[in-house]
C-alpha positions in Angstrom: 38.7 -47.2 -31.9 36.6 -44.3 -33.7 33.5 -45.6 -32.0 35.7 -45.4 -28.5 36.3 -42.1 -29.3 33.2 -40.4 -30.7 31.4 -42.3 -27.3 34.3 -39.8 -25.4 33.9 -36.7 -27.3 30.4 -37.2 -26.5 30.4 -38.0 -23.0 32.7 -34.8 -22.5 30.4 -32.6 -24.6 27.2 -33.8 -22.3 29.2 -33.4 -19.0 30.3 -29.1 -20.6 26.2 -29.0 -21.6 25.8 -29.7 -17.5 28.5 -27.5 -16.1 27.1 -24.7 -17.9 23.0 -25.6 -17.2 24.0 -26.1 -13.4 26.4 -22.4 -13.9 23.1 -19.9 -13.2 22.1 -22.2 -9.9 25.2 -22.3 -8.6 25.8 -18.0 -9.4 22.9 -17.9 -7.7 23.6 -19.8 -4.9 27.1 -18.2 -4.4 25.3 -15.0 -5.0 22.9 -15.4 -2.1 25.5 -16.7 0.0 27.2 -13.6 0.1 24.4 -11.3 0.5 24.3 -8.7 1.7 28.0 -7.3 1.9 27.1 -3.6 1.1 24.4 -1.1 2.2 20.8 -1.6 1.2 18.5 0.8 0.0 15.1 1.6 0.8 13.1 4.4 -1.6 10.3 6.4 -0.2 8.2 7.8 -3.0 7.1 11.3 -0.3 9.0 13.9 1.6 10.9 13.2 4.5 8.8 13.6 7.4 6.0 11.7 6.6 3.8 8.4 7.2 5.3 6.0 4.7 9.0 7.8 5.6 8.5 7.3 9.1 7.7 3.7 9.2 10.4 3.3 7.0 13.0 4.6 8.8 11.5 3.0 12.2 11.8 -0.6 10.4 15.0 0.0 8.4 16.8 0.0 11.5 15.8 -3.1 13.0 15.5 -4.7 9.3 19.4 -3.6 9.4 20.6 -4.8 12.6 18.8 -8.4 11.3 20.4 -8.3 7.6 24.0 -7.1 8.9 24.0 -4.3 6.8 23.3 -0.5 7.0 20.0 0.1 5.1 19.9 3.8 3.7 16.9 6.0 3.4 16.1 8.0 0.0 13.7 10.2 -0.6 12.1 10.2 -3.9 9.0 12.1 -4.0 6.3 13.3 -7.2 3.9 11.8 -8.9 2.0 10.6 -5.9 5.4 7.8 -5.3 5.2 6.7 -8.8 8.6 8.1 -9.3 9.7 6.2 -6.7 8.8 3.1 -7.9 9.6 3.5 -11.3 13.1 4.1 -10.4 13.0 0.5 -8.2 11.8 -1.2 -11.0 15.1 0.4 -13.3 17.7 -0.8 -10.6 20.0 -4.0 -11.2 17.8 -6.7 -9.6 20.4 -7.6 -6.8 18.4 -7.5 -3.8 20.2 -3.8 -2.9 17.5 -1.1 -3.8 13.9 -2.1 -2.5 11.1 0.0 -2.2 8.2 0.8 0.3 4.8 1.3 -1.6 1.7 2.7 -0.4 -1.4 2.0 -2.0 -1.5 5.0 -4.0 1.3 4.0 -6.1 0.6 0.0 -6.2 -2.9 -1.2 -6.4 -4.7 2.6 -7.0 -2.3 3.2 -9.7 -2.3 0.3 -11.6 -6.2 0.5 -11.6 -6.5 3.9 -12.6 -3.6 4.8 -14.8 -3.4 2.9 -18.2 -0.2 4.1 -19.4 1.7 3.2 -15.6 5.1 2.2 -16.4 5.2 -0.1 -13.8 3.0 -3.0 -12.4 2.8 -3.8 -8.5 3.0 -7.7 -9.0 4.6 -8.5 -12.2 7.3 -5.8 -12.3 7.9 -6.4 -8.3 7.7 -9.0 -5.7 5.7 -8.0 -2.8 7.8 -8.7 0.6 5.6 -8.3 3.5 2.7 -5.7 4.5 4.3 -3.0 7.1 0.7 -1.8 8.3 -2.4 -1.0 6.7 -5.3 1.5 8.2 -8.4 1.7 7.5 -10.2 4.8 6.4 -12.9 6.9 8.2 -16.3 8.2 7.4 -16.8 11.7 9.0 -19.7 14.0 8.6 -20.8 17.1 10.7 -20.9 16.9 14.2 -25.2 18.7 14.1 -27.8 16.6 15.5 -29.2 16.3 11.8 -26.6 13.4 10.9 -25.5 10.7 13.5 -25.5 8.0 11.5 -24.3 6.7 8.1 -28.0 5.7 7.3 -28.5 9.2 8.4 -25.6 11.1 6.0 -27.4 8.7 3.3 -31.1 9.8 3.5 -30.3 13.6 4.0 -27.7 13.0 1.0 -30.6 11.8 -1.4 -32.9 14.2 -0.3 -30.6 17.2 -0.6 -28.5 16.3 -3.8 -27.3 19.6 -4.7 -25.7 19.9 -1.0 -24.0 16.2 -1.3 -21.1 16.8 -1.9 -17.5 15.6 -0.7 -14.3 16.1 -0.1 -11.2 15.0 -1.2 -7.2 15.2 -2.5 -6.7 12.2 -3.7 -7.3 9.0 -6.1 -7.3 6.7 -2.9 -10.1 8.8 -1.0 -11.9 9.4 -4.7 -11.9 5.7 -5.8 -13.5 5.1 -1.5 -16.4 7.7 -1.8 -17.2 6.6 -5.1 -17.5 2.7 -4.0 -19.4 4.1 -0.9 -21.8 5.7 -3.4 -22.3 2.8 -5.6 -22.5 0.6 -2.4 -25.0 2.8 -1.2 -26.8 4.6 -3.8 -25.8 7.9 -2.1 -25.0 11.0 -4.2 -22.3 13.3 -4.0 -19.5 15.0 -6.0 -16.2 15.3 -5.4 -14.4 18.6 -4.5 -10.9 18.8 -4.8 -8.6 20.1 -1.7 -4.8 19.4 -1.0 -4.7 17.2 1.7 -6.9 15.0 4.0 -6.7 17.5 6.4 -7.6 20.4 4.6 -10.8 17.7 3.4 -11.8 17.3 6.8 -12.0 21.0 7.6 -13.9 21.3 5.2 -16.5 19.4 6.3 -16.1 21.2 9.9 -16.4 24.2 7.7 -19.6 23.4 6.4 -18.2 23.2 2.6 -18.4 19.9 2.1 -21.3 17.1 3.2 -18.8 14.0 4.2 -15.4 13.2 3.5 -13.7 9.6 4.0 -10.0 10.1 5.0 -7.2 8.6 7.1 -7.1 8.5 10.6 -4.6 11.4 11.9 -6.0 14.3 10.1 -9.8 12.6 11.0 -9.5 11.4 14.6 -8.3 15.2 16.4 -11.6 16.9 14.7 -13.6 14.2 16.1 -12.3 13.8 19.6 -12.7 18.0 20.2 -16.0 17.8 17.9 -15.7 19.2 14.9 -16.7 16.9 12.7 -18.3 13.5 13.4 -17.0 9.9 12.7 -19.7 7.5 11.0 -17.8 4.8 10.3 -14.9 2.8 10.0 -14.6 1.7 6.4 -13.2 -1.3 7.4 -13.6 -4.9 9.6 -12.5 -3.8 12.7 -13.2 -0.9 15.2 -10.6 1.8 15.9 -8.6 2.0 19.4 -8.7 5.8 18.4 -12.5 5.6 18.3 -13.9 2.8 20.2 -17.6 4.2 19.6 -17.5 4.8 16.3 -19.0 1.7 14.4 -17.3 -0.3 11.4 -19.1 0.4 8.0 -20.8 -3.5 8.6 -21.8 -2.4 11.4 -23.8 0.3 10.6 -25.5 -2.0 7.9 -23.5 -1.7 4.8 -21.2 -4.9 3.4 -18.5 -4.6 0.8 -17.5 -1.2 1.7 -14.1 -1.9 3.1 -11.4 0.9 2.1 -8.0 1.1 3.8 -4.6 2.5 3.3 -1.6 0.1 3.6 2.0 -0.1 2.5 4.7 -2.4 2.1 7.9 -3.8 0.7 8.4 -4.1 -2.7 12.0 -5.9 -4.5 12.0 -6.2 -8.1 10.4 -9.3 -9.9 14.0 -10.9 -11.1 16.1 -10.2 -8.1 17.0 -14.1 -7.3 14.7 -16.0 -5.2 17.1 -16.7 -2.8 18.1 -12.9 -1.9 14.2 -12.6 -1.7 13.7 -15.4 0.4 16.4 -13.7 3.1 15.1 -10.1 2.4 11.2 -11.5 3.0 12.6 -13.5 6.3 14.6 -10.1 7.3 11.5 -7.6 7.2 9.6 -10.2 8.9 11.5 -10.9 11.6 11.9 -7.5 11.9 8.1 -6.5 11.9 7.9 -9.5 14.6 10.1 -7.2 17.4 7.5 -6.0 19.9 8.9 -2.7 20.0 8.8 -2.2 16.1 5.0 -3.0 16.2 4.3 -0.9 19.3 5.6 2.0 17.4 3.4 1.1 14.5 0.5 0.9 16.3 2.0 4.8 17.9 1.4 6.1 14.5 -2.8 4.6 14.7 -1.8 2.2 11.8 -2.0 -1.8 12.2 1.2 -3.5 12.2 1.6 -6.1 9.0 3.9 -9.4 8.5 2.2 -11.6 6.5 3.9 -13.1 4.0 4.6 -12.3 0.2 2.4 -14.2 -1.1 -0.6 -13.2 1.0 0.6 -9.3 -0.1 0.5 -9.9 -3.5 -2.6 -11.8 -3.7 -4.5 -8.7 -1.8 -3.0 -6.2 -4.2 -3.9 -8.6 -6.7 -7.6 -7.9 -5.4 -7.5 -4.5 -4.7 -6.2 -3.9 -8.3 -9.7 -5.6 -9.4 -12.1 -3.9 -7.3 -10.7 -0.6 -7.9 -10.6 -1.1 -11.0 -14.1 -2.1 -11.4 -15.3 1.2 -9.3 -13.2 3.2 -11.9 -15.4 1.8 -14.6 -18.8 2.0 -12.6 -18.2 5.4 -11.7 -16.7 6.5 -14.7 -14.2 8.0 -13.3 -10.8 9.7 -15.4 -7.7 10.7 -13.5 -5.2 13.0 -15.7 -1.7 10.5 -16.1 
């Protein structure tokens, strides 16, 4: 009889071990079953009114008529986003407050800022891409310079004039890999924004500049400033002539600007798995992408996994131009 009943006790004490082993599946489960049943948010690290804000708002709508649920814009800007992400990374990992990160504050940062608080791929789960762009290499629109081979010999031959500009890490960390790509010389002069860089070089203040596309593509269209290059694969719609960096004979000089959803790294993988499906289906609608491609960007969609393998890359190659170049940016 005691063996009868020590084999019961036991049996009952394995099937209360299973219950509670099989209890954080099935929350889960239940969990992502009923999500979402309140408003989402989505944190922008700038000011209302600009690129990343735009394209958030533009795919929070459709992304909310997918999910079911209102998804609510916030503004969090300083720090260059970091801020913004920072504060994602410190909300209950439910699947409700997700981010959209820009380069700056994602791959840039983590390569250039030692003491970041936050890190892209570990502390986060990159969703999908929403659009990347690729920078542009401008220089004066004289006869003297029409070419990137051009900018580079008058650049080594007139050092103390090569200079360029720029007002941030993300256009800093690209002039300095053109240089060491290149063996051009040049120093960086601080302005405020990319378009305040690019009148400079209409100016005359400043030798080249690589920037994004809006502030870059009026100058050169009423010839102001010249474009050399595009520091990336393909050729701009914007500026069909204009020939990508290979192009003009120089490799591993690709430098864009790109942003994307971010959710942090313990929400449950099944409220990411229907927040990764949402944004892409929503980055699918024809209309969504049109508008994309409105703003001169290139529409993302790809999936997580592809995201956080490029950042992944990025963070390495930036990081490894940071070192060549020496370079220090104040935390």
């Amino acid at each position: 009889m005691k063996t009868k009943y020590v084999t019961r006790r036991l049996l009952a004490g394995l099937a209360v071990m299973a219950a509670l082993s099989a209890a954080p599946a099935s929350a889960q489960t239940d969990a992502a079953a009923g999500y979402p049943n309140k408003p989402i948010r989505l944190i922008v690290g700038f000011a209302a009114g600009g690129g990343n804000d735009l394209m958030a708002r533009l795919l929070g709508q459709r992304f909310s008529e997918i999910i079911g649920q209102p998804v609510v814009i916030e503004n969090k800007a300083g720090a260059g986003g970091r801020i913004a992400m920072d504060f994602v990374k410190n909300q209950a990992p439910d699947g409700y407050t997700i981010a959209i990160g820009a380069t700056g504050q994602t791959a840039i940062a983590a390569a250039i800022y030692p003491k970041l608080t936050y890190h892209p791929t570990k502390d986060f789960i990159p969703l999908t891409m929403v659009a990347d762009f690729p920078l542009i290499l401008a220089g004066p629109a004289d006869d003297k310079i029409k070419t990137v081979k051009d900018l580079i010999e008058y650049g080594k031959a007139n050092p103390d004039k090569a200079n360029y500009a720029t007002s941030s890490p993300a256009f800093t960390i690209a002039s300095e890999l053109f240089k060491l790509k290149t063996g051009m010389p040049g120093v960086g002069i601080p302005y405020k924004s990319s378009n305040e860089m690019m009148l400079a070089v209409a100016g005359g203040n400043s030798l080249f500049s690589i920037a994004d596309g809006p502030p870059t593509v009026p100058l050169v269209q009423g010839g102001k400033i010249r474009a050399l290059a595009v520091m990336g694969p393909k050729r701009s719609s914007e500026l069909p002539d204009t020939p990508t960096i290979d192009e003009a004979g120089f490799q591993g000089v690709y430098v864009g600007l790109w942003n994307g959803m971010f959710v942090s790294a313990e929400t449950p993988p099944a409220i990411v798995k229907k927040l990764e499906d949402g944004l892409r289906k929503a980055m699918a609608d024809s209309n969504v992408r049109e508008k994309l491609k409105g703003m001169a960007v290139e529409p993302g969609g790809g999936t997580g996994e592809e995201f956080r393998k490029m950042i992944d890359g990025e963070i390495q190659k930036y990081s490894e131009v940071v070192k060549a170049a020496k370079l220090e940016f104040p935390q």
